[in-house]
ZAMARGU-4260 file (C-alpha; in steps of 0.2 Angstrom, whole numbers, plus 5000, padded with zeros to 4 digits):
<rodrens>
0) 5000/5000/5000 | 5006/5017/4996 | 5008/5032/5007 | 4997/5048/5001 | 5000/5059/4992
5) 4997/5045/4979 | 5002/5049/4963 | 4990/5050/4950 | 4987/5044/4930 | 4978/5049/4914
10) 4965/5039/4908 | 4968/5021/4914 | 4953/5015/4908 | 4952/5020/4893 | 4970/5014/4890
15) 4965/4997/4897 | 4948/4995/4887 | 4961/4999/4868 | 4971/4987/4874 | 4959/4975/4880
20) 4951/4978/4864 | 4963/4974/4852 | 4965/4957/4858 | 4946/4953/4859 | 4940/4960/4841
25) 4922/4958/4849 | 4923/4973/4859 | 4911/4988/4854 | 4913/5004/4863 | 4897/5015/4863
30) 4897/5036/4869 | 4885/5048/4871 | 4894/5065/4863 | 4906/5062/4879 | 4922/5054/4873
35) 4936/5064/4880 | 4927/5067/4897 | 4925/5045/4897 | 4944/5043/4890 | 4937/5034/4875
40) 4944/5046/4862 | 4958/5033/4863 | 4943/5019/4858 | 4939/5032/4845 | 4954/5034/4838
45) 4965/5019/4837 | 4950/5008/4833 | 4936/5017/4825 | 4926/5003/4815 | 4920/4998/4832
50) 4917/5014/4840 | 4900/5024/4838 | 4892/5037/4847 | 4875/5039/4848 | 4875/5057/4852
55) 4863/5065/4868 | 4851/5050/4868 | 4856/5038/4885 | 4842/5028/4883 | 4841/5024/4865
60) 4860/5020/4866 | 4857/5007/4880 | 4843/4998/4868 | 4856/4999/4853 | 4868/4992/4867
65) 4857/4978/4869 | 4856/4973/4852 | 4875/4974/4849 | 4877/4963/4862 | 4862/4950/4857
70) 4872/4949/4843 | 4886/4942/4851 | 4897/4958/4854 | 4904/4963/4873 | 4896/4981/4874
75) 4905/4993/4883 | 4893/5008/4884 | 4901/5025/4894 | 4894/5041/4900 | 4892/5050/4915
80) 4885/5040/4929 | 4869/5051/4932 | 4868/5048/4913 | 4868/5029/4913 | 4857/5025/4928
85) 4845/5038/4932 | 4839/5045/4914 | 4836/5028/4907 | 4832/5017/4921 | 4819/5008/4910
90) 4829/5005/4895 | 4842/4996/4904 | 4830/4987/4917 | 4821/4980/4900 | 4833/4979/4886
95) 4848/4973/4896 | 4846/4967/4913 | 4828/4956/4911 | 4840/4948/4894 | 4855/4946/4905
100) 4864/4954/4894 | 4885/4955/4892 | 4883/4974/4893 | 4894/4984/4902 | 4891/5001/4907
105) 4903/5013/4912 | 4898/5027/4923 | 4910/5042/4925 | 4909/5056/4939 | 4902/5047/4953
110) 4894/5055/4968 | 4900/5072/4975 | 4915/5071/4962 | 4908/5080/4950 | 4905/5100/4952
115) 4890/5102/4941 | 4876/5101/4957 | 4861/5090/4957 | 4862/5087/4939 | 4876/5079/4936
120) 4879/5073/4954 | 4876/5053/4953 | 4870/5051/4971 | 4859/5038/4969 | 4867/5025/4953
125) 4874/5011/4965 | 4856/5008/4973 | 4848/5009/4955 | 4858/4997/4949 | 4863/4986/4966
130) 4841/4982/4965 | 4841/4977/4943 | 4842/4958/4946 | 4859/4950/4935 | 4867/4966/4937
135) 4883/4967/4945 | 4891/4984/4953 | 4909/4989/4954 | 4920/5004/4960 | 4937/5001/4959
140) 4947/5013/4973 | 4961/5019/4961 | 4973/5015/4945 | 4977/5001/4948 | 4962/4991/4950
145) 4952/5004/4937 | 4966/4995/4925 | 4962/4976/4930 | 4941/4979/4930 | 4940/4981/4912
150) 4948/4963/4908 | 4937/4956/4923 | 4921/4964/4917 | 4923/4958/4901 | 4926/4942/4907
155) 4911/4942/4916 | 4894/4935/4909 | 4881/4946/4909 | 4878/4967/4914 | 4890/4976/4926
160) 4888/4994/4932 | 4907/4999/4934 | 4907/5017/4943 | 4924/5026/4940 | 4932/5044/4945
165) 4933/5053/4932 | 4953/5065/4929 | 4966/5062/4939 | 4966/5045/4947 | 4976/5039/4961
170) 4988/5026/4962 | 4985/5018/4979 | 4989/4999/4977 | 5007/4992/4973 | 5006/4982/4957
175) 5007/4967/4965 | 4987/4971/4972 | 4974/4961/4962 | 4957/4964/4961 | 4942/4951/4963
180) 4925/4952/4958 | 4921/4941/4971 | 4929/4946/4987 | 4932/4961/4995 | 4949/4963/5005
185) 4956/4968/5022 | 4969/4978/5018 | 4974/4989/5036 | 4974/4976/5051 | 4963/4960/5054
190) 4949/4953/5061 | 4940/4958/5077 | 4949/4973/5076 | 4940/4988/5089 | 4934/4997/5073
195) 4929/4989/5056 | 4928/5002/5042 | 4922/4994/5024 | 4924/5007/5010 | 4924/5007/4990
200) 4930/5021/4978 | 4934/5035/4980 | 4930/5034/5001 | 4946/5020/5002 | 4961/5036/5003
205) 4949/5042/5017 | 4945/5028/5030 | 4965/5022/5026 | 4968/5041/5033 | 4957/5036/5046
210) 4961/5022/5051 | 4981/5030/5053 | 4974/5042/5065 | 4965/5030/5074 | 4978/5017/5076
215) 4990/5033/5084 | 4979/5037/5095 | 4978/5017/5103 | 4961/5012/5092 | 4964/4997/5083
220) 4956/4999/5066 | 4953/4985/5050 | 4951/4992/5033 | 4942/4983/5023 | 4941/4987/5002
225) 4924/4983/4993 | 4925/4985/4975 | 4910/4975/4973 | 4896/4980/4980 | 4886/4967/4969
230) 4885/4950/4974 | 4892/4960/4990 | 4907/4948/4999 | 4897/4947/5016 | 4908/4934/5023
235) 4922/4945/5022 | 4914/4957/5031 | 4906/4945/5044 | 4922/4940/5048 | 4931/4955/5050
240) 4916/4963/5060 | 4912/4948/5074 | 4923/4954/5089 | 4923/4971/5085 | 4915/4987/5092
245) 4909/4998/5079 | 4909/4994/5060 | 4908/5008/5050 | 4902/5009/5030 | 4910/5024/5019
250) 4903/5027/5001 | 4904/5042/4990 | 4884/5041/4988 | 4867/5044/4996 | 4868/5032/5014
255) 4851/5025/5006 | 4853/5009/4996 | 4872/5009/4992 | 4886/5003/5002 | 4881/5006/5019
260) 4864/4997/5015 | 4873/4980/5010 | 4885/4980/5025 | 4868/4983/5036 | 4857/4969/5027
265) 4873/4956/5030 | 4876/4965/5048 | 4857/4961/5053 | 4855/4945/5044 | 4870/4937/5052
270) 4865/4944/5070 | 4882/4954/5070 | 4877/4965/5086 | 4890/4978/5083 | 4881/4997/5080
275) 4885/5005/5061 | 4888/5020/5057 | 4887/5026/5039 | 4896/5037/5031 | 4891/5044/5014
280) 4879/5059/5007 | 4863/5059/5020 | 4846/5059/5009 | 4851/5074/5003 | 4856/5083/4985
285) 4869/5092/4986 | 4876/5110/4979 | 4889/5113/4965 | 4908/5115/4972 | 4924/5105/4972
290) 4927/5088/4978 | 4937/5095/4994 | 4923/5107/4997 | 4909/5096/4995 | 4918/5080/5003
295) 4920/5092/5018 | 4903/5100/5018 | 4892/5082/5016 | 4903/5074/5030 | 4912/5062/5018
300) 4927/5069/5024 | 4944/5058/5035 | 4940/5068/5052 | 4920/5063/5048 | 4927/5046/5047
305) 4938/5047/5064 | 4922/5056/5073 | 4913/5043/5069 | 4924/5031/5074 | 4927/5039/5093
310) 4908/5043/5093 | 4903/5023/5089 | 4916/5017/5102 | 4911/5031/5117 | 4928/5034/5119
315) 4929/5049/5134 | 4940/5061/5128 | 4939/5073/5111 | 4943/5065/5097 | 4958/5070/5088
320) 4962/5079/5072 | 4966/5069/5058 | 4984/5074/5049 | 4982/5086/5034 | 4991/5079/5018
325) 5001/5092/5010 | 4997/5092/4992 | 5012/5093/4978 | 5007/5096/4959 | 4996/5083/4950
330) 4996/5073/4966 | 4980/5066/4975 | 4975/5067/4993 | 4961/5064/5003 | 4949/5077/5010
</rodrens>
């Protein structure tokens, strides 16, 4: 694991999806008048026979999707997230996930990332498509796993929702880090730990600053990655939350059907008595800003994190400031 400030890369997905794509000539990459904000002008122009964009028209491209895929092509369909899930529900419900279809879908600017407001803040896309039956959901923390989900999803039968940042994107995991569509991963401590904190995206730089405070200040803290939040990996999480105090979820979304909501269901239906606390946008839309002012604003921030954290576990003293990462050029942070 590296130490922040991560250093950061230029379209990792986009560059995975050409190369990916040149070995696997049924690739099809579909856009919607977004290329270079989705990275595939690289698709567009090192393989343009199997690049087409449909223009401003989400839902029509997720029924042409569906068709393209029917007829034996891997589709991967990019856009903004608030785009792909919330405009055209119905369309990929009926034309992709009732078929079962090999559709991927790419959505780009997830939560409080993006500074457009309400409109282009997708708040709400992992419980869209964590309820589609045959769907499955990912979000990749950095680089490195962005890079290795492209070859998993299209290995994968079937639709996936994969939620990425868009710009800049951290480089959090040494190369030696593999990514699994199946499990999620402890990767600060180990079971029974006082504090469990679960976490995916673009929320992992913050719960490991966490977690480092924490730990200095005599808390012992397990940090657990979930990429997947469907089929969610709750034996992981049972097993790293049985013996511990507090369990805490962390999701760059609404609190309401994402992340925190699949912890709680496995939580509840295990008998896990620990409390949760969830961390993530609370049933609110939020105003235009950038992501440090927004992260801090909505609570989504490390010290919300380590508030939490000394809240949950009643410790009798204030709770202590997380550390400030200074920041050097095209560097990334958490909030």
């Amino acid at each position: 694991m590296r130490e922040p400030p991560y250093s950061t890369v230029l379209k990792p997905y986009g560059a995975a999806l050409v190369e990916l794509a040149r070995r696997q000539p049924e690739i099809i990459c579909l856009g919607a008048d977004l290329t270079r904000q989705t990275e595939t002008d690289l698709f567009r122009d090192q393989l343009p026979d199997r690049f087409i964009n449909i223009g401003m028209a989400e839902a029509n491209m997720m029924s042409v999707a569906g068709g393209l895929a029917r007829a034996g092509r891997v589709v991967f369909v990019n856009t903004f997230g608030v785009f792909s899930t919330r405009r055209c529900f119905d369309q990929i419900a009926m034309s992709i996930a009732y078929p079962k279809l090999n559709v991927k879908i790419v959505g780009f600017m997830p939560g409080l990332s993006s500074p457009g407001g309400p409109s282009h803040q997708a708040i709400e896309d992992v419980a869209l498509m964590r309820a589609l039956p045959n769907f499955t959901v990912v979000e990749p923390a950095d680089a490195i796993e962005t890079r290795q989900a492209v070859a998993a999803i299209a290995a994968h039968p079937g639709p996936v929702y994969l939620r990425l940042k868009r710009g800049e994107i951290p480089v959090i995991f040494e190369d030696s880090h593999r990514l699994d569509l199946h499990r999620a991963q402890i990767v600060v401590g180990s079971e029974g730990c006082e504090a469990c904190i679960v976490a995916s995206g673009m929320m992992l730089p913050a719960a490991l600053a966490a977690a480092r405070t924490l730990i200095e200040n005599d808390v012992s803290v397990a940090v657990l990655n979930a990429p997947v939040i469907k089929p969610f990996d709750g034996a992981t999480v049972m097993a790293a939350a049985r013996g511990s105090r507090l369990v805490i979820a962390a999701e760059n979304h609404t609190i309401i059907g994402g992340l925190g909501s699949a912890v709680a269901e496995v939580l509840a239906e295990a008998g896990i008595p620990a409390p949760l606390r969830r961390i993530g946008i609370a049933d609110t839309f939020a105003e235009a800003g950038s992501r440090e002012y927004l992260f801090a604003k909505y609570g989504l921030g490390t010290q919300h994190i380590v508030n939490a954290a000394w809240d949950g576990l009643k410790i009798n003293r204030p709770a202590p400031q997380a550390r400030v990462v200074e920041l050097s050029p095209g560097a990334y942070a958490p909030v």
